[in-house]
N, C-alpha and C positions, 0 to 999 in steps of 0.2 A: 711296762708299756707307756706310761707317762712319761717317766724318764726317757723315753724315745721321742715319743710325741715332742716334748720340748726342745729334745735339741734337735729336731725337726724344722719345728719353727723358728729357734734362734740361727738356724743356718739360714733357711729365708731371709730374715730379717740381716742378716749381715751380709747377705749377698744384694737383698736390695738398698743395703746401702753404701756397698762398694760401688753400684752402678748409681748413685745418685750423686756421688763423690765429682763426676764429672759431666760438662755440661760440653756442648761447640757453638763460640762464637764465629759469625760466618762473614764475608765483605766481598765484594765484586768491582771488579775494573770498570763497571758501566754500569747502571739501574735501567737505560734506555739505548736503543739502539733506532738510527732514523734509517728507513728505507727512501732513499733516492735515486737519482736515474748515477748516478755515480756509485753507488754502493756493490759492491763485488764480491761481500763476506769480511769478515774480521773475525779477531783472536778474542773469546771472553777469558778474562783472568777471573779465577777463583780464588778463596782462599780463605785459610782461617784461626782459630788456634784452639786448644783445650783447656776450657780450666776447670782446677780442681779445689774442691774444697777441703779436700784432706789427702793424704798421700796414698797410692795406689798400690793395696795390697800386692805381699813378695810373688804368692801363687797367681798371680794375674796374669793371664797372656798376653800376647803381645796386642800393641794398638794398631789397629786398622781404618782407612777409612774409605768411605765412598760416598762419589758423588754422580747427582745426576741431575741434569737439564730434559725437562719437559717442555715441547711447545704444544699450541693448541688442537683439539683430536675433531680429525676429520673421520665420516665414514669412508672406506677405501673401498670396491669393487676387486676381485682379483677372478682375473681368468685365464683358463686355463686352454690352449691351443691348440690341435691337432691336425695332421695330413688328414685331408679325405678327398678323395678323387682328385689326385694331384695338385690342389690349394689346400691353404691354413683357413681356419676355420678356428672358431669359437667354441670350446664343447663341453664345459665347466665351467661356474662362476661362482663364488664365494663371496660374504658380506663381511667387511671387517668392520667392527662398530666402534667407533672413539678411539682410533689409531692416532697416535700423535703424529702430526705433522713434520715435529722435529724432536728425537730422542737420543740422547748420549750419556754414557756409564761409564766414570774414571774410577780408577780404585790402587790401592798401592801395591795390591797383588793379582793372581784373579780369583775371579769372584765364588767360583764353586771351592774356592781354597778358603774362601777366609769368611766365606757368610753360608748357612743352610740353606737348601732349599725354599723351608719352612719359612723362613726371614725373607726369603727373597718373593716369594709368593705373598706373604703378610704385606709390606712393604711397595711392591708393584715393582721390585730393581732388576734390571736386565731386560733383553730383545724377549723372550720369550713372553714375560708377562707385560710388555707395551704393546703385545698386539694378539694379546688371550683371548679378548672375546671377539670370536668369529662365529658365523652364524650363514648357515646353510640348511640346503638336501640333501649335501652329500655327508655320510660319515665318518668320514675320514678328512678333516678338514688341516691337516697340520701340513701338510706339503703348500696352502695354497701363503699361510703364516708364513712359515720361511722361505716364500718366493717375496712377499710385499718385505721384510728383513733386505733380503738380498737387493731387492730393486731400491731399496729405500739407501741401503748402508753402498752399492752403487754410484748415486748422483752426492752424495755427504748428507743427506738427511739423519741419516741414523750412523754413530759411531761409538765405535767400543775401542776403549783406552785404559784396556785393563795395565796394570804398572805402572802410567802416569802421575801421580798423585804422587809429590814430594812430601813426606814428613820430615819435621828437624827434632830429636831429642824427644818423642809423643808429643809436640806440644805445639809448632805451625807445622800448617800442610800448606799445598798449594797445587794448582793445576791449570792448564788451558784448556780452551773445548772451541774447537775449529767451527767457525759458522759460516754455512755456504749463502750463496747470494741471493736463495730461490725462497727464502725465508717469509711465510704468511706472518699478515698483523695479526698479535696479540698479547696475553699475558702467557708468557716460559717462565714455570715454573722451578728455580734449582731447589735440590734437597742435601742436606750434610749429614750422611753418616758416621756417627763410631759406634766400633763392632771390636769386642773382643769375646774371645770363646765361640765363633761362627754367631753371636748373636748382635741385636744392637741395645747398644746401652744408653743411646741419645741420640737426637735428629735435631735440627732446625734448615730454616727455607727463609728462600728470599724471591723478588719478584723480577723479572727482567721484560720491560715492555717494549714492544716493537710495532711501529706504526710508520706509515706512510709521513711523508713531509714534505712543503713546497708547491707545486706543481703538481706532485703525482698523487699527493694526498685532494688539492683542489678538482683535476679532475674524477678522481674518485666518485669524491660527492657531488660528482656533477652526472657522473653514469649512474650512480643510483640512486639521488635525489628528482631529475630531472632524463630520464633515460633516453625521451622525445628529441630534447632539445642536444643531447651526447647525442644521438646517433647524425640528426642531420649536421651538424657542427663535423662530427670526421669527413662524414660524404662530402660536407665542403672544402674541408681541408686537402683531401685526397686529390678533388679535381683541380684546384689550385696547384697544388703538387705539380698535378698532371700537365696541366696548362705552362708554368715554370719550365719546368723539365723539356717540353716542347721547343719553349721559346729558346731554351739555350742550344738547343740540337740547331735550328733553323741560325741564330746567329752562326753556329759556328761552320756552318756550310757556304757562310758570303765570303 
């Protein structure tokens, strides 16, 4: 029985230190991204490489990776619609709590192929566990989840790019992750996994900040710094507009 116990634990120990064998360094096309009145979406480049401190037992399976962009988590409202007396109507509502705003999932294969369940629930990777905690009346709350999925992966909020993820040799990867234009300020969070055996055997993360710039960043702080002097400032703007727009009507009638 000792004799089992031990090589019990020398398999531990040798399996935890095939997974310490390797690490993932990470790097990004961009750290910041500025939202202006010109901004319309752009391309993030990912990418990264493995290394190792020792070479990577024969029995090893193969390398996987995955990657994911989090942006910052709103609560979401979702409701649910019905015919009643010949108008739509309101007749179900669900509370989604800290939905990310913007969520995407690259991988070099898909994801229930190459990671557990277990992993992916640990981990927080994929559509279903970015938008887990919902919180209602009703019991049955999973139809209202994969309607905000659907409306989210829809407009490009949320995208799955499972096979995209270039590896070269186990050793660089690479990926883009398409970003739409409707993108809120904050810190998006990316994450780097490798996964061999459906598990992960190392992560690392980096930070991608998005914030207003210019003008739209000024008026910003100007609606919520001073909200008074924003509101009459449009209303002036608007009847100016108005008055403009007028006067060029009337010219163009002489």
């Amino acid at each position: 029985m000792r004799a089992l116990l031990g090589l019990a634990v020398l398999a531990a120990s040798l399996a935890a230190a095939a997974a310490a064998q390797e690490s993932v360094v990470t790097g990004l096309s961009a750290d910041e991204i500025a939202l202006n009145a010109r901004f319309d979406g752009s391309d993030l480049f990912l990418f990264g490489a493995v290394r190792r401190d020792a070479p990577v037992p024969e029995d090893a399976g193969p390398l996987d990776i995955v990657v994911t962009l989090k942006g910052p988590e709103r609560t979401v409202v979702v409701r649910k619609k019905a015919r009643r007396f010949g108008i739509w109507v309101n007749t179900d509502a669900v509370q989604v709590r800290q939905a990310p705003s913007f969520y995407a999932v690259a991988t070099t294969g898909p994801l229930d192929g190459i990671l557990s369940q277990t992993a992916q629930l640990r981990y927080g990777i994929g559509m279903e566990q970015a938008v887990r905690r919902v919180g209602g009346a009703l019991t049955d709350t999973a139809p209202f989840a994969e309607a905000l999925v659907r409306l989210k992966e829809a407009n490009g909020s949320y995208v799955q790019a499972e096979g995209r993820v270039r590896i070269a040799e186990e050793t660089l990867f690479q990926t883009r992750i398409e970003m739409p234009a409707n993108l809120v300020e904050g810190d998006y969070a990316a994450e780097f996994f490798l996964v061999r055996d459906f598990s992960v055997t190392n992560r690392g993360e980096a930070l991608i900040r998005v914030a207003k710039t210019g003008i739209e960043r000024w008026l910003y702080n100007l609606s919520v710094g001073e909200p008074l002097l924003y509101g009459v400032g449009s209303v002036a703007l608007a009847l100016l507009a108005g008055w403009l727009a007028n006067a060029v009507f009337r010219l163009g009638r002489r």
